[in-house]
VOPAGU-2260 file (C-alpha; in pm, 1 decimal, decimal comma):
REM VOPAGU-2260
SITE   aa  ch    i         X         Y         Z
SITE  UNK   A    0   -2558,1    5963,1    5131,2
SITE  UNK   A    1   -2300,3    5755,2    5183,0
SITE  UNK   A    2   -2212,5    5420,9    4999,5
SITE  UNK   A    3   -1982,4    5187,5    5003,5
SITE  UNK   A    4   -1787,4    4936,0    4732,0
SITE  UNK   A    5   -1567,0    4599,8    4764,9
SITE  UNK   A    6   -1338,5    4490,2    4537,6
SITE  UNK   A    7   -1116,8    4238,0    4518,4
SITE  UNK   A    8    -828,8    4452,3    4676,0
SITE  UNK   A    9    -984,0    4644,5    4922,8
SITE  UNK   A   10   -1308,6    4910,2    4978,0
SITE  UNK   A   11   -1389,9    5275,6    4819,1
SITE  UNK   A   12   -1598,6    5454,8    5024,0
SITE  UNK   A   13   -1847,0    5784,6    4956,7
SITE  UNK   A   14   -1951,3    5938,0    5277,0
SITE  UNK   A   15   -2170,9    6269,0    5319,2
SITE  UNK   A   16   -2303,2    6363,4    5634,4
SITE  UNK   A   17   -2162,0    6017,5    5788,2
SITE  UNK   A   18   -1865,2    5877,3    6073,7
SITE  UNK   A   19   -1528,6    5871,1    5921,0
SITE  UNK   A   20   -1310,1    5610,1    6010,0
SITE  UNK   A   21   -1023,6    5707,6    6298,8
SITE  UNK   A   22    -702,0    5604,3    6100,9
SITE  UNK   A   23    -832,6    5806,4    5815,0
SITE  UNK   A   24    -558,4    6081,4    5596,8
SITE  UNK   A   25    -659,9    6359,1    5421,2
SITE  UNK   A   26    -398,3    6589,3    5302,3
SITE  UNK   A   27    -415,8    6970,0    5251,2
SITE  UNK   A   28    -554,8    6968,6    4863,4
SITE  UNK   A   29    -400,1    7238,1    4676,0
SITE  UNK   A   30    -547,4    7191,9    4335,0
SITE  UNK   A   31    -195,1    7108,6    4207,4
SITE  UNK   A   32     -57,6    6743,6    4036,7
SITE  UNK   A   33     129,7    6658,2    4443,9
SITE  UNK   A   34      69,4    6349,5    4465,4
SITE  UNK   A   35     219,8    6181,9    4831,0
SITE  UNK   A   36     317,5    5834,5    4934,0
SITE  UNK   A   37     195,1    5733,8    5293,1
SITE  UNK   A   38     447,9    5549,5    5496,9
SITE  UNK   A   39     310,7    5543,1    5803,0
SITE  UNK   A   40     -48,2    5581,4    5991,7
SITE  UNK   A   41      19,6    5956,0    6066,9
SITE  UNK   A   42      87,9    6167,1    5795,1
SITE  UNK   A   43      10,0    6547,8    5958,3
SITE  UNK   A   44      35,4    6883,1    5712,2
SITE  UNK   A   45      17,4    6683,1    5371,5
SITE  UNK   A   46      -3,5    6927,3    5100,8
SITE  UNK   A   47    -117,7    6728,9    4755,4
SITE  UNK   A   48    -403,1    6648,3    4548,4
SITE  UNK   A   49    -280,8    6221,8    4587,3
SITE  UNK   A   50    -202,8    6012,3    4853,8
SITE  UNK   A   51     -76,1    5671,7    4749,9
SITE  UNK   A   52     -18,2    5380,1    4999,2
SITE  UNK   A   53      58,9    4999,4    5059,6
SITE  UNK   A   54     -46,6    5008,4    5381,5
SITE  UNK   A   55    -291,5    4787,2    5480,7
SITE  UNK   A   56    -597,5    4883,8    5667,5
SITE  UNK   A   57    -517,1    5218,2    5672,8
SITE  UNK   A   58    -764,0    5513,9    5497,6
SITE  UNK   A   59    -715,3    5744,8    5244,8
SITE  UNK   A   60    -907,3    6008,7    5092,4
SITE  UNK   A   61    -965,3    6329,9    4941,8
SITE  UNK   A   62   -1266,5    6620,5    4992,4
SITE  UNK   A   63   -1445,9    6709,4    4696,5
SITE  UNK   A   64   -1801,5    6937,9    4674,3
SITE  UNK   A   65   -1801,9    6947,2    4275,8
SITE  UNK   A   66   -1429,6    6820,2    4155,7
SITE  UNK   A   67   -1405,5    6461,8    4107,4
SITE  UNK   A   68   -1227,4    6183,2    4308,9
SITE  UNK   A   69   -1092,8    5900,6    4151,5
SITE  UNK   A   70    -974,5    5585,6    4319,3
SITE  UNK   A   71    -731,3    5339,1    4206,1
SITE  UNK   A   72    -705,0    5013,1    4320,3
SITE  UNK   A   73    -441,0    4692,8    4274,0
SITE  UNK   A   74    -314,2    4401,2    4464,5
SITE  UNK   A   75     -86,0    4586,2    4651,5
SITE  UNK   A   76    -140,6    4950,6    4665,6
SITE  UNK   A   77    -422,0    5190,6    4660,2
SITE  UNK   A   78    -470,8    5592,4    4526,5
SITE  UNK   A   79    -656,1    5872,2    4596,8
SITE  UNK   A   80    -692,2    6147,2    4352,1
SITE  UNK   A   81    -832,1    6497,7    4384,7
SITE  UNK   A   82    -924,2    6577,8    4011,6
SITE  UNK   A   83   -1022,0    6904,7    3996,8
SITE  UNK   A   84   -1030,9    7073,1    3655,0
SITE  UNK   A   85    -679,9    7277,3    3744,8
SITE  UNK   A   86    -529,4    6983,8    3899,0
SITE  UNK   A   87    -637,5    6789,3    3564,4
SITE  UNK   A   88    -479,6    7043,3    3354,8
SITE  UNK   A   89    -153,6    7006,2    3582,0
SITE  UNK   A   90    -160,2    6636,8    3530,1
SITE  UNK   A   91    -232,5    6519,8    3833,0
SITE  UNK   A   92    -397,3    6173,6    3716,7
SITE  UNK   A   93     -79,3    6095,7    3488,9
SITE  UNK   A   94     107,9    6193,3    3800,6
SITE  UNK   A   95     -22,9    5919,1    4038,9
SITE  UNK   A   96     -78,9    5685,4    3779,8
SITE  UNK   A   97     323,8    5641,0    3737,4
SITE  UNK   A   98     319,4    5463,5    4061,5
SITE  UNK   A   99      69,4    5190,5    3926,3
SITE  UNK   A  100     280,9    4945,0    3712,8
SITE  UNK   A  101      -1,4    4749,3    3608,6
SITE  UNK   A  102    -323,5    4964,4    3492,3
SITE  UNK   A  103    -500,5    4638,7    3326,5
SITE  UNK   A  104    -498,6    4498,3    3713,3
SITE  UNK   A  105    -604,6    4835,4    3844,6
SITE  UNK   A  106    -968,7    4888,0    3976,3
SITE  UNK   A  107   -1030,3    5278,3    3930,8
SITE  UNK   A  108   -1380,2    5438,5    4073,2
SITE  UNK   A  109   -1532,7    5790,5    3975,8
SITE  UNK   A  110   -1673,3    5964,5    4270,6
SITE  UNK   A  111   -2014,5    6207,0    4210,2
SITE  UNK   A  112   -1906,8    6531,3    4091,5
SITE  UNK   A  113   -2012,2    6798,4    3842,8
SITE  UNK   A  114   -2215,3    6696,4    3548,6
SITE  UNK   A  115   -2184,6    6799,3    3197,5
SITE  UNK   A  116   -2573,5    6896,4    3210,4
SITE  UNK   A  117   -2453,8    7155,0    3483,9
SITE  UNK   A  118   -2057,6    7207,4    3488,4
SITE  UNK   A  119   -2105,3    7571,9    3273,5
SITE  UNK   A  120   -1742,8    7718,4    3238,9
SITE  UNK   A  121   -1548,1    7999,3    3066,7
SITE  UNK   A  122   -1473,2    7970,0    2637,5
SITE  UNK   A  123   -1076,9    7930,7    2752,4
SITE  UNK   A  124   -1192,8    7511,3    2850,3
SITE  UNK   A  125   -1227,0    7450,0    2471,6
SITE  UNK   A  126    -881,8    7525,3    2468,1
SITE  UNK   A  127    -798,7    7333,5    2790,9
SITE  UNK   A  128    -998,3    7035,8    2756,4
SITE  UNK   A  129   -1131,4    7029,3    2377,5
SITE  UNK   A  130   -1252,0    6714,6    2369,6
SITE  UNK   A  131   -1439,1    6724,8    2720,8
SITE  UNK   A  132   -1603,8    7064,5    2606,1
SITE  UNK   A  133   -1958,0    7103,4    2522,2
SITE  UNK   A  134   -2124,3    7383,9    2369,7
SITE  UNK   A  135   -2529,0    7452,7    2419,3
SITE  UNK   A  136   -2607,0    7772,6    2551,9
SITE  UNK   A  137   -2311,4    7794,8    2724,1
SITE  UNK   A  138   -1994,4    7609,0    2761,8
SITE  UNK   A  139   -1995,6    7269,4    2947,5
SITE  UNK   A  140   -1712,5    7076,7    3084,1
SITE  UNK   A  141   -1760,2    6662,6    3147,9
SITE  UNK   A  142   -1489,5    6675,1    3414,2
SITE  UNK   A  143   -1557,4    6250,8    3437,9
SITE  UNK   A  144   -1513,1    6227,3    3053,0
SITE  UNK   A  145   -1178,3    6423,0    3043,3
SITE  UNK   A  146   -1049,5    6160,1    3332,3
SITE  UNK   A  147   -1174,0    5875,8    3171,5
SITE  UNK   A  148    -962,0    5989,9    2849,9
SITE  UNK   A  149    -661,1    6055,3    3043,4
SITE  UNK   A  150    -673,8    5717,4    3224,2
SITE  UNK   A  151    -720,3    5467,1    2949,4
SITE  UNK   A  152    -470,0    5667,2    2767,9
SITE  UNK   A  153    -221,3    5538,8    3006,3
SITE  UNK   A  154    -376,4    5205,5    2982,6
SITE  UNK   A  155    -632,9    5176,3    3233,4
SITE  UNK   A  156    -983,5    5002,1    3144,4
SITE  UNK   A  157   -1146,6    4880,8    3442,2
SITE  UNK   A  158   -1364,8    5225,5    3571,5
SITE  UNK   A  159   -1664,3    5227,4    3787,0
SITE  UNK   A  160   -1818,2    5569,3    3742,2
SITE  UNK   A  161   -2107,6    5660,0    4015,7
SITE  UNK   A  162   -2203,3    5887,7    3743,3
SITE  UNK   A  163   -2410,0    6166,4    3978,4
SITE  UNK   A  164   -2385,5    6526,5    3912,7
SITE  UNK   A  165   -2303,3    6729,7    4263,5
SITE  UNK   A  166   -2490,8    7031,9    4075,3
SITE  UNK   A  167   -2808,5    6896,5    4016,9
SITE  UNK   A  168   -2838,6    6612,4    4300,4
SITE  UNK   A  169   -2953,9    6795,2    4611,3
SITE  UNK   A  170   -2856,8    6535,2    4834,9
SITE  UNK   A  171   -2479,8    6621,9    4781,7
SITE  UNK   A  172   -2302,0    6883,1    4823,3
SITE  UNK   A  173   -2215,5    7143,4    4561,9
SITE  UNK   A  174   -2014,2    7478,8    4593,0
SITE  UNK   A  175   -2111,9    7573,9    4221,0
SITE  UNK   A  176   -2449,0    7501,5    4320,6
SITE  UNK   A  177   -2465,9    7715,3    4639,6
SITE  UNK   A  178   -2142,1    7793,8    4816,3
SITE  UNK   A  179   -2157,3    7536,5    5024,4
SITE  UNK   A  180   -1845,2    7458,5    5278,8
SITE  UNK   A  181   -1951,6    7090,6    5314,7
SITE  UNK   A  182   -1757,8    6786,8    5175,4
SITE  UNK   A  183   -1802,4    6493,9    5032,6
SITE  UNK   A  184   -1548,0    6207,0    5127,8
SITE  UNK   A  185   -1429,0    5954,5    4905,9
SITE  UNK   A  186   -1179,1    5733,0    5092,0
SITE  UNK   A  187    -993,5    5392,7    5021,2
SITE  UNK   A  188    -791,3    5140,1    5184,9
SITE  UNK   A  189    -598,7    4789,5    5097,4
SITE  UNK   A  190    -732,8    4464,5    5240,6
């Protein structure tokens, strides 16, 4: 699967099983609220769970087989997130979104990730994430829900969410679904 999106600042990209582009980062993701700020086209040994840049042309991205990745998108800059639900908890959304002056302007996109139909966790994510916590047999988190909360908290209101559960959607990969050590892409870049 892979799948592509312009906007009016630039392209999100979701790519499973497909070429990656050669001037593409990926930092070291740590499950942790690091977010980093690319300067230049080679950015080796990047530990965070955000890259930010206003680099045109260049890619971005993050590695996700169940967590979500969120991309946000303005005239002049572009994020990556890594939204896992520890870095969540961390605050790693309200940590890259200080570097976005203008959230109304901002173009944010939900990658697939784990579903609240499948996303079963432990009773301490009531706690955690109460109002992202579903209870039916179990205890479900809506990982997409609890970002979607955080972000227009801070003022953010223009979200594309692809809205596909990893768990459920054989075509993607899921390690909750089978241990799987394949990744799904989700990269960015200005112009």
């Amino acid at each position: 699967m892979n799948f592509c999106l312009r906007l009016p600042y630039g392209e999100v990209r979701v790519i499973y099983k497909g070429e990656l582009p050669d001037n593409l980062i990926l930092p070291r993701q740590i499950h942790s609220a690091n977010v980093h700020v690319v300067y230049c086209d080679n950015a080796d040994e990047i530990e965070a769970d955000a890259l930010i840049t206003e680099r045109k042309g260049v890619y971005i991205g993050v590695k996700t087989a169940d967590c979500l990745a969120i991309v946000l998108l303005c005239g002049g800059k572009v994020g990556v997130i890594h939204a896992g639900w520890r870095g969540l908890l961390k605050g790693i959304i309200e940590e890259t979104a200080l570097y976005f002056n203008n959230p109304l302007d901002t173009y944010v996109f939900f990658s697939p990730s784990a579903g609240v139909c499948c996303y079963e966790v432990g009773d301490e994510f009531k706690k955690y994430f109460p109002l992202s916590v579903y209870e039916r047999n179990g205890v479900f988190l809506d990982i997409r829900r609890e970002a979607r909360l955080r972000l227009e908290r801070l003022g953010f209101r223009r979200i594309v969410d692809f809205n596909l559960c990893t768990i459920c959607n054989e075509r993607l990969p899921s390690f909750r679904r089978e241990g799987t050590r394949e990744r799904m892409f989700t990269i960015a870049r200005l112009g």
